[in-house]
N, C-alpha and C positions, 0 to 999 in steps of 0.2 A: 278677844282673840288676836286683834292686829295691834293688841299694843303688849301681851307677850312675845307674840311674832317681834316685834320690833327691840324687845329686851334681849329677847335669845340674840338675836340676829347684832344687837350692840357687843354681849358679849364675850359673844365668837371673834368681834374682829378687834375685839381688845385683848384679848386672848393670844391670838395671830400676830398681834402688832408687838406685845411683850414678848412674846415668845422667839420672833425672829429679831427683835433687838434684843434680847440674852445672850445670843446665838453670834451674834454678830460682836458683840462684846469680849464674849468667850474665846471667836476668830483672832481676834486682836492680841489675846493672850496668850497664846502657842508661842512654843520657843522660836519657834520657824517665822511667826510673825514679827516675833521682838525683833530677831536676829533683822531680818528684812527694814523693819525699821530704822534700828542701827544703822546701818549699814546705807542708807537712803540719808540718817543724818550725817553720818562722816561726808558723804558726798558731798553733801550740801556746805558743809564746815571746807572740807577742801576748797569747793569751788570760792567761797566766801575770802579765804587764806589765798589763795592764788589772785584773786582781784588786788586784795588788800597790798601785796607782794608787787603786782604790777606796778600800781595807785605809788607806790615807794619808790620804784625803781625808776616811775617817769619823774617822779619830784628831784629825784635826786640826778637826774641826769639836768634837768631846767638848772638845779641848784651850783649846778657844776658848769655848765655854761655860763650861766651868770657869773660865775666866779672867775674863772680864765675871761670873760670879756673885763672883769674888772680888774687883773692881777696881768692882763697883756701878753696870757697865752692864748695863742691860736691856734688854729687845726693846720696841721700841711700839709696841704694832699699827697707828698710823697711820702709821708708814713703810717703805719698801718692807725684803723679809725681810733684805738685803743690809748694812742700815743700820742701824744701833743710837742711841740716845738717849743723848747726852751724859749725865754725873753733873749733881748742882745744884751750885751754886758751894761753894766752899771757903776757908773762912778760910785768908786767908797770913799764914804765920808775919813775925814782925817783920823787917825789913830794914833795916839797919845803913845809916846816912845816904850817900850817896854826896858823893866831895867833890870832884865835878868841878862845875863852874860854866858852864853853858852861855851867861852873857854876855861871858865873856873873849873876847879876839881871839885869830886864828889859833896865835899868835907864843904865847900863852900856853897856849894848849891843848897843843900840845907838851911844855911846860915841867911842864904839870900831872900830864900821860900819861906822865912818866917818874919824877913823885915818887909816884903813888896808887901803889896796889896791882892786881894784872892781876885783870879780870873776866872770866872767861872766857865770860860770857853775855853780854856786849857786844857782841857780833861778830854774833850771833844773830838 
């Protein structure tokens, strides 16, 4: 008798235990749950993309400081935080005479532009 009792009584609550995890599985599956899921993952993807964004945004403000301390821009308080203070001027190096002649006429300029040598900073 108490080891039928104990079979029925096994399985009832095998029964009860399959039957509310179906149930719960099935929950899962409504479009209302998807959706909610979704929707829990964009969050989550945001929040992940918004770190990521920060994580960039302090790199590259570090990367930018270092570079003005290494190129001898500095900050000047009296312009707004965005804006940096030009260096002081700089010696330039010597520059090799140029041998175009800006009083010749059209017809010679041509003629000139094809014996010099190309300036690439001409154009500029």
């Amino acid at each position: 008798m108490f080891r039928r009792a104990f079979w029925f009584t096994a399985g009832a609550a095998a029964g009860v235990w399959a039957t509310t995890k179906v149930n719960r599985q099935l929950k899962k599956l409504t479009p209302e749950s998807l959706a909610a899921q979704a929707a829990d993952k964009a969050l989550e993807a945001g929040h992940r993309l918004k770190d990521f964004a920060l994580d960039v945004k302090s790199g590259m403000s570090q990367r930018e400081d270092e570079l003005n301390d290494a190129l001898g821009l500095h900050q000047d308080p009296e312009l707004p935080g965005n804006v940096t203070a030009l260096p002081g001027p700089r010696r330039l190096r010597a520059i090799g005479r140029d041998t175009y002649d800006q009083t010749t006429t059209h017809q010679s300029n041509r003629e000139n532009r094809s014996t010099r040598s190309y300036d690439r900073n001409e154009d500029h």
